[in-house]
C-alpha positions as CSV (number, residue, x, y, z in Angstrom):
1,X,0.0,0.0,0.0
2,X,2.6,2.3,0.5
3,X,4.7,1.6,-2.1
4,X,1.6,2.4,-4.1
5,X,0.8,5.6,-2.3
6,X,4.4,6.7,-3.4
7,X,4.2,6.0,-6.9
8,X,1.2,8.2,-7.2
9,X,2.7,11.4,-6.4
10,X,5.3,11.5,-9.4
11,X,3.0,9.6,-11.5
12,X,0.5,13.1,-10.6
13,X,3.0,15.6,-11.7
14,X,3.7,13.8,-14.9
15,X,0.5,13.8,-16.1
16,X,-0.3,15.4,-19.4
17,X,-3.3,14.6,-20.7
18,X,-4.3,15.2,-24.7
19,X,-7.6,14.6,-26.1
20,X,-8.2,12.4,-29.0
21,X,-11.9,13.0,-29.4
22,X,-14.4,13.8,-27.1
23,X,-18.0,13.9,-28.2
24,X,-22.1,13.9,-27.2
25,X,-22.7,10.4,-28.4
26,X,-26.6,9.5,-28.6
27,X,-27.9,6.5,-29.3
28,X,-30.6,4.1,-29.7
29,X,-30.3,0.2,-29.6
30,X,-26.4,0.6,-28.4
31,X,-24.5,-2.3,-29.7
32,X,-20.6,-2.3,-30.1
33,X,-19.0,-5.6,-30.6
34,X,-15.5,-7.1,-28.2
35,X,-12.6,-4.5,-28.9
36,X,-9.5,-2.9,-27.1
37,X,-8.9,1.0,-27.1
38,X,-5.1,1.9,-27.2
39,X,-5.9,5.1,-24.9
40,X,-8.6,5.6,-22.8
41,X,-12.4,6.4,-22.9
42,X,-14.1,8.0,-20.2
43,X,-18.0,7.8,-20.6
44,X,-20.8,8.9,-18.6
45,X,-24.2,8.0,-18.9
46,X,-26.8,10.5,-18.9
47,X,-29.8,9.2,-20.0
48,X,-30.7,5.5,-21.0
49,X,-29.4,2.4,-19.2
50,X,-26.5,0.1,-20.5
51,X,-25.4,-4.1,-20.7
52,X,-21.7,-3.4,-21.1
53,X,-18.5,-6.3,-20.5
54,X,-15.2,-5.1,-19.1
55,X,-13.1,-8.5,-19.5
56,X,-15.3,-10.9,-17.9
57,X,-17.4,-8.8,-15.8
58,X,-20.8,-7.6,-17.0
59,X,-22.1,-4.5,-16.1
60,X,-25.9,-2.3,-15.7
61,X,-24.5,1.1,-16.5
62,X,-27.1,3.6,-14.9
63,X,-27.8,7.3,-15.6
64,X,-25.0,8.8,-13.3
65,X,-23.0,5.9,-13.6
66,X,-19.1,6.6,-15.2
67,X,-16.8,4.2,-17.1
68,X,-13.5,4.6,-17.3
69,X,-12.6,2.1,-20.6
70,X,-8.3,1.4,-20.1
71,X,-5.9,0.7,-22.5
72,X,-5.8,-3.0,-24.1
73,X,-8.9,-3.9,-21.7
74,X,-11.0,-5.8,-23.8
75,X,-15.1,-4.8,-23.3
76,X,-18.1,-4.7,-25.4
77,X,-22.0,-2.9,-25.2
78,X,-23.9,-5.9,-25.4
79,X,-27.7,-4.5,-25.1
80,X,-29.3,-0.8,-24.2
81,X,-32.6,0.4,-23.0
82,X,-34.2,4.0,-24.5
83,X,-32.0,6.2,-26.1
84,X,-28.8,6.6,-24.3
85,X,-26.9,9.8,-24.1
86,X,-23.2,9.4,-23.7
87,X,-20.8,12.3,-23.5
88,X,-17.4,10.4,-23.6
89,X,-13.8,11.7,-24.3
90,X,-10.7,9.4,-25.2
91,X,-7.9,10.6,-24.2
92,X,-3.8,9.9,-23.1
93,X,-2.9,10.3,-19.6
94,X,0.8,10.7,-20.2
95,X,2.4,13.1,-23.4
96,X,2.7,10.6,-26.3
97,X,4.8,11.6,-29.6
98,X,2.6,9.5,-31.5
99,X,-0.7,11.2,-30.4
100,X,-2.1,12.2,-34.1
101,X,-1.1,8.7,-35.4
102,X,-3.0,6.6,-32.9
103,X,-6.7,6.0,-33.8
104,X,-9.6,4.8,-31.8
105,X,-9.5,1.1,-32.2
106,X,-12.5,-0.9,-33.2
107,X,-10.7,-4.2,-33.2
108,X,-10.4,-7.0,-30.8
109,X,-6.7,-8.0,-29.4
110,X,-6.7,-10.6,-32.0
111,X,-7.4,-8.4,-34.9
112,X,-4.6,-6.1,-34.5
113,X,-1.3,-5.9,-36.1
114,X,1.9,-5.8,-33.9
115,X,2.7,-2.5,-34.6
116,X,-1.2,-1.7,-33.3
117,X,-0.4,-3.4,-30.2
118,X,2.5,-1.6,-30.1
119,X,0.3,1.5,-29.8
120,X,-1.6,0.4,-26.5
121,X,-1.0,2.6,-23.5
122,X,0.2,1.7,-20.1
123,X,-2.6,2.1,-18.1
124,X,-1.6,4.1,-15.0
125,X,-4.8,5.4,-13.9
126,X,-5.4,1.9,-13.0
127,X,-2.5,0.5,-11.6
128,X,-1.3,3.5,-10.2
129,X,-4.3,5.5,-9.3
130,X,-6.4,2.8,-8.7
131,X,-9.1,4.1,-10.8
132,X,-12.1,1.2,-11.2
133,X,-14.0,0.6,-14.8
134,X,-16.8,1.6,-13.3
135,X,-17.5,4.4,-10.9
136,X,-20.8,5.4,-8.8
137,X,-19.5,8.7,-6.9
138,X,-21.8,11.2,-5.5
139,X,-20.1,14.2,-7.1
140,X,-21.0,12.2,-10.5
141,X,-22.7,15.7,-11.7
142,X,-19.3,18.1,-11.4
143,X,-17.8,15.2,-14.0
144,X,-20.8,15.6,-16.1
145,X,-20.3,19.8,-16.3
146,X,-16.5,19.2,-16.7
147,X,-17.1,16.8,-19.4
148,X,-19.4,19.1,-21.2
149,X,-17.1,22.1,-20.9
150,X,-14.2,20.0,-22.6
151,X,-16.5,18.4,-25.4
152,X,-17.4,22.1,-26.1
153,X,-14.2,22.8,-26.0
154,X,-13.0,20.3,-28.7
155,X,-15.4,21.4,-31.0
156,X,-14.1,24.9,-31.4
157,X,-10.6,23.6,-30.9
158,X,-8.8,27.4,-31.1
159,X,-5.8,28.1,-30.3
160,X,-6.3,28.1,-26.5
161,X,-7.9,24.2,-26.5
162,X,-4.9,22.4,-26.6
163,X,-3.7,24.5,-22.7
164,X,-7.6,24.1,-21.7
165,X,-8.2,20.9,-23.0
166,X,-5.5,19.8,-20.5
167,X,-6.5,21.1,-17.2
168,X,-10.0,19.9,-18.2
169,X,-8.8,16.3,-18.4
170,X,-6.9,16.7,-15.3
171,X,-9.9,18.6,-13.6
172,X,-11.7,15.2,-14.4
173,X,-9.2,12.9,-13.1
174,X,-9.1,15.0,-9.8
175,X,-13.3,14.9,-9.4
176,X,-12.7,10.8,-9.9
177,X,-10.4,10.9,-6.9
178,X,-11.9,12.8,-4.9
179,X,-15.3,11.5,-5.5
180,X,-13.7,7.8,-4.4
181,X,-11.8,9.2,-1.8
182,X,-15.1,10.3,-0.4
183,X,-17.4,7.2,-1.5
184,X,-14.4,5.2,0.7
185,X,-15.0,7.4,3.9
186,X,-18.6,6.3,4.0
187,X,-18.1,2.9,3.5
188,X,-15.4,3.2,6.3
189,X,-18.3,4.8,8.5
190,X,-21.1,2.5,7.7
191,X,-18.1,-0.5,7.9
192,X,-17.2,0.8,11.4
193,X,-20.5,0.4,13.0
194,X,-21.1,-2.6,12.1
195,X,-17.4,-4.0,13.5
196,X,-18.2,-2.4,17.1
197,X,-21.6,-4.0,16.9
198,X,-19.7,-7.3,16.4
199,X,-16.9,-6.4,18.8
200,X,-19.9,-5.3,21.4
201,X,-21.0,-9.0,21.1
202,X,-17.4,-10.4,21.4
203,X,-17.9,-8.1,24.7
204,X,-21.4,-9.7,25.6
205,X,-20.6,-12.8,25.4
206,X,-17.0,-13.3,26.4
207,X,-16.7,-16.2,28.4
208,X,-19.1,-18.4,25.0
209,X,-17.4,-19.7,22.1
210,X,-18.9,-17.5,18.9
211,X,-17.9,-18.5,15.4
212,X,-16.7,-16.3,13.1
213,X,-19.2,-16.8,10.8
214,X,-21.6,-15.2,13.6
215,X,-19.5,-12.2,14.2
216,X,-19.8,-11.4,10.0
217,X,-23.1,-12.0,9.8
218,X,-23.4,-9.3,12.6
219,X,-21.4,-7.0,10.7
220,X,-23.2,-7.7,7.2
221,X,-20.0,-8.6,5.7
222,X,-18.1,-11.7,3.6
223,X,-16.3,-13.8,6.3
224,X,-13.0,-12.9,4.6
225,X,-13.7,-8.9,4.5
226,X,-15.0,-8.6,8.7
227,X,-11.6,-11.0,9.1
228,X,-9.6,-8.3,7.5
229,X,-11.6,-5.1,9.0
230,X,-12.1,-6.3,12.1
231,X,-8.1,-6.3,12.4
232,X,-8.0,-3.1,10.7
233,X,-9.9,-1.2,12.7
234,X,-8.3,-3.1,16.4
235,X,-5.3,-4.3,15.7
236,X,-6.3,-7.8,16.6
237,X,-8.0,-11.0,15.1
238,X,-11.6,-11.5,16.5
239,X,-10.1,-14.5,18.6
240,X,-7.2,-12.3,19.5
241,X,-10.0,-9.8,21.0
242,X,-12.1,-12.0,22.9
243,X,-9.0,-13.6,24.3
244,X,-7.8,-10.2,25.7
245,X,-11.3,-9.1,27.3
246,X,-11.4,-12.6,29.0
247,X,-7.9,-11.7,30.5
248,X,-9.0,-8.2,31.3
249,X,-12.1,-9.6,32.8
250,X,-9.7,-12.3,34.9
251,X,-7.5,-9.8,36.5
252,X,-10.5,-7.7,37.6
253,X,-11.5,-10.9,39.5
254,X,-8.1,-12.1,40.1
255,X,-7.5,-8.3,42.3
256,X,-11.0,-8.0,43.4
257,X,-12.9,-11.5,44.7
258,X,-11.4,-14.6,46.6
259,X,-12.3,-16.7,43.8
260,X,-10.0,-19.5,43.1
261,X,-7.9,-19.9,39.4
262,X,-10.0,-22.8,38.5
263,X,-13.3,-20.5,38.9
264,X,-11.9,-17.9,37.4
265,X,-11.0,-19.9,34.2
266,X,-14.9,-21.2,34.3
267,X,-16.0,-17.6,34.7
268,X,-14.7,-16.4,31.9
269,X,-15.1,-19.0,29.3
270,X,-12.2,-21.6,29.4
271,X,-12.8,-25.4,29.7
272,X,-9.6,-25.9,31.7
273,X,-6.9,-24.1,34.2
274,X,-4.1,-25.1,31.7
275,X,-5.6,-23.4,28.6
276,X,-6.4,-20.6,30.7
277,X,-2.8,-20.3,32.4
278,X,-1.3,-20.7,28.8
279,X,-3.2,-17.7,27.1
280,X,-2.6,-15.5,30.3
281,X,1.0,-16.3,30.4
282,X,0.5,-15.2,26.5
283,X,-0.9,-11.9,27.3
284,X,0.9,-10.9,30.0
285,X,3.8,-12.7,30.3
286,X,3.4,-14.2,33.8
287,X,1.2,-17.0,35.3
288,X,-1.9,-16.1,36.8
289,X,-0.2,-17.2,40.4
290,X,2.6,-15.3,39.5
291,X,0.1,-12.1,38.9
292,X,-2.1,-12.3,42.2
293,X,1.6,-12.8,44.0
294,X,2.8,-9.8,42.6
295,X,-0.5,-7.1,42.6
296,X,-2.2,-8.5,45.7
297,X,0.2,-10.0,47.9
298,X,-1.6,-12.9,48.6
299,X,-1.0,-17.0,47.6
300,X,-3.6,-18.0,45.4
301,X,-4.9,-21.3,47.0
C-alpha cells in the first residue's frame, strides 16, 4: 500500500493529458462488438441504461454511472434500453509523440497488427491510481459539467484548447479521486459500526465460544472482508480480541474476589486451568499465580 501511495505522487505531476476525441454520443439500440482501445475512454451516462462487458465482468451502467474504458482492456455494449446519451472523451494520460497517429481502435486484441499493439498505452490510472472501470461517486454531476465544458471545448478547438483541454482532463481525473476518496470514507463509517456492533458481542458474550461466521453475519460482511476489517480497525483477530477481554475480565476478578484460578477460568469461558494459564501467560507474560503474587500479595490457593 505504501509503495503504491508513493508512486502516485510523481506519477501526478507527470500527467499530461491530450484529447483524441471527445463527443455527445446519442444513441438508440447501443450495440458495439468485443474490442480494445489503445488510450482511454471515459464515458458517462446521462440518460438511458446500458449491458456493457469489461473482460469478464458484465455491467448495468445507470444514468450517473461513469466508465473509465483502459488501455488493451477488452469490453463490449452488449444491449441498451431507450436512447442513451453518452458524452465520452478518449484521451492519453501521459504526453505521447505518437498522439495524431493513434486511432480509436474498433478491433479486438486478436485483430490487431503488432505495430497496433505496439500503440496500447500503459494504463496508469489503473495500476497507479487505482481508478475502477466503473464508478458510482456522488459528485458524478461536477464530472458531467466538466465533461461538457471539454466536449465544447473540442469542438471549437482554437488556439487556446490544446492549454484548456488539459487542465479539463486533469480537472476530471481529480473529481474521480476525490469522489472515491469520499465514497471510501462512508463505507469506512457504515463499515465501522457494524465492527463495534460485532466487537460489542465479542464483549457480551465473552466467556461463550462464537464462530466467526456469527460475528460477519453481525457485521453484514463476507467472512473474509469482517476477518480483515475487524483487524484493521483493532489491531487484533476477533479470537485475538475475545482472548484479551477474557484476560482483562480475569485480573479484575483475580484483584478484586477470593475466587479461586479454577473458577476464574470457568467464569470467563475456558474449559480448563491449563488453557487458561497458557493464554494468560501469552498476554501478560506471567502465570496467573505469579500475577495475584505480585499485585495483591496474597497465595492463590
Amino acid at each position: 500500500m505504501e509503495a503504491l501511495t508513493n508512486q502516485k505522487v510523481p506519477l501526478m505531476t507527470q500527467l499530461s493529458p491530450n484529447v483524441r476525441k471527445a463527443w455527445n454520443h446519442r444513441e438508440s439500440g447501443m450495440r458495439l462488438k468485443s474490442r480494445i482501445i489503445f488510450d482511454y475512454e471515459l464515458l458517462y451516462l446521462e440518460k438511458g441504461e446500458l449491458t456493457l462487458r469489461i473482460d469478464e465482468t458484465v455491467h448495468n451502467i445507470q444514468p450517473g454511472d461513469i466508465v473509465l474504458f483502459k488501455p488493451g482492456k477488452e469490453h463490449e455494449f452488449i444491449e441498451s434500453v431507450g436512447e442513451c446519451w453518452m458524452p465520452h472523451v478518449h484521451f492519453d494520460a501521459l504526453y505521447e509523440d505518437n498522439l495524431e497517429e493513434v486511432p480509436i481502435n474498433y478491433k479486438s486484441l486478436s485483430e490487431c497488427s503488432n505495430e497496433e499493439k505496439r500503440w496500447i498505452r500503459e494504463d496508469v490510472l489503473g495500476s497507479v491510481l487505482q481508478i475502477p472501470d466503473v464508478i458510482r461517486i456522488e459528485n458524478h454531476g461536477e464530472i458531467l459539467k466538466t465533461l461538457q465544458q471539454l466536449i465544447h471545448a473540442y469542438e471549437r478547438r482554437d488556439l487556446e484548447f490544446f492549454i484548456l483541454q488539459k487542465s479539463l482532463v486533469l480537472k476530471l481525473i481529480y473529481l474521480l479521486l476525490k469522489g472515491l476518496e469520499a465514497s471510501e470514507l462512508t463505507r469506512r463509517k457504515v463499515h465501522h459500526k457494524s465492527l463495534d456492533a460485532a466487537a460489542t458481542l465479542i464483549m457480551e458474550r465473552f466467556d461463550q465460544t462464537i464462530l466467526l461466521e456469527e460475528l460477519s453475519r453481525t457485521a453484514t460482511l463476507s467472512v473474509f472482508h469482517f476477518s480483515r476489517l475487524f483487524k484493521q480497525k483493532y489491531g487484533l483477530t476477533p479470537h485475538q480480541f475475545q482472548m484479551r477481554y477474557r484476560i482483562e475480565k480475569a485480573k479484575h476478578l483475580m484483584i478484586y474476589t477470593p475466587l479461586s484460578i479454577t473458577t476464574i477460568a470457568e467464569k470467563v469461558g475456558y474449559g480448563s486451568v491449563f488453557a487458561f494459564s497458557k493464554a494468560f501467560k501469552q498476554i501478560e507474560t506471567m502465570s496467573p499465580r505469579k500475577f495475584i503474587q505480585t499485585f495483591t500479595g496474597l497465595n492463590e490457593i
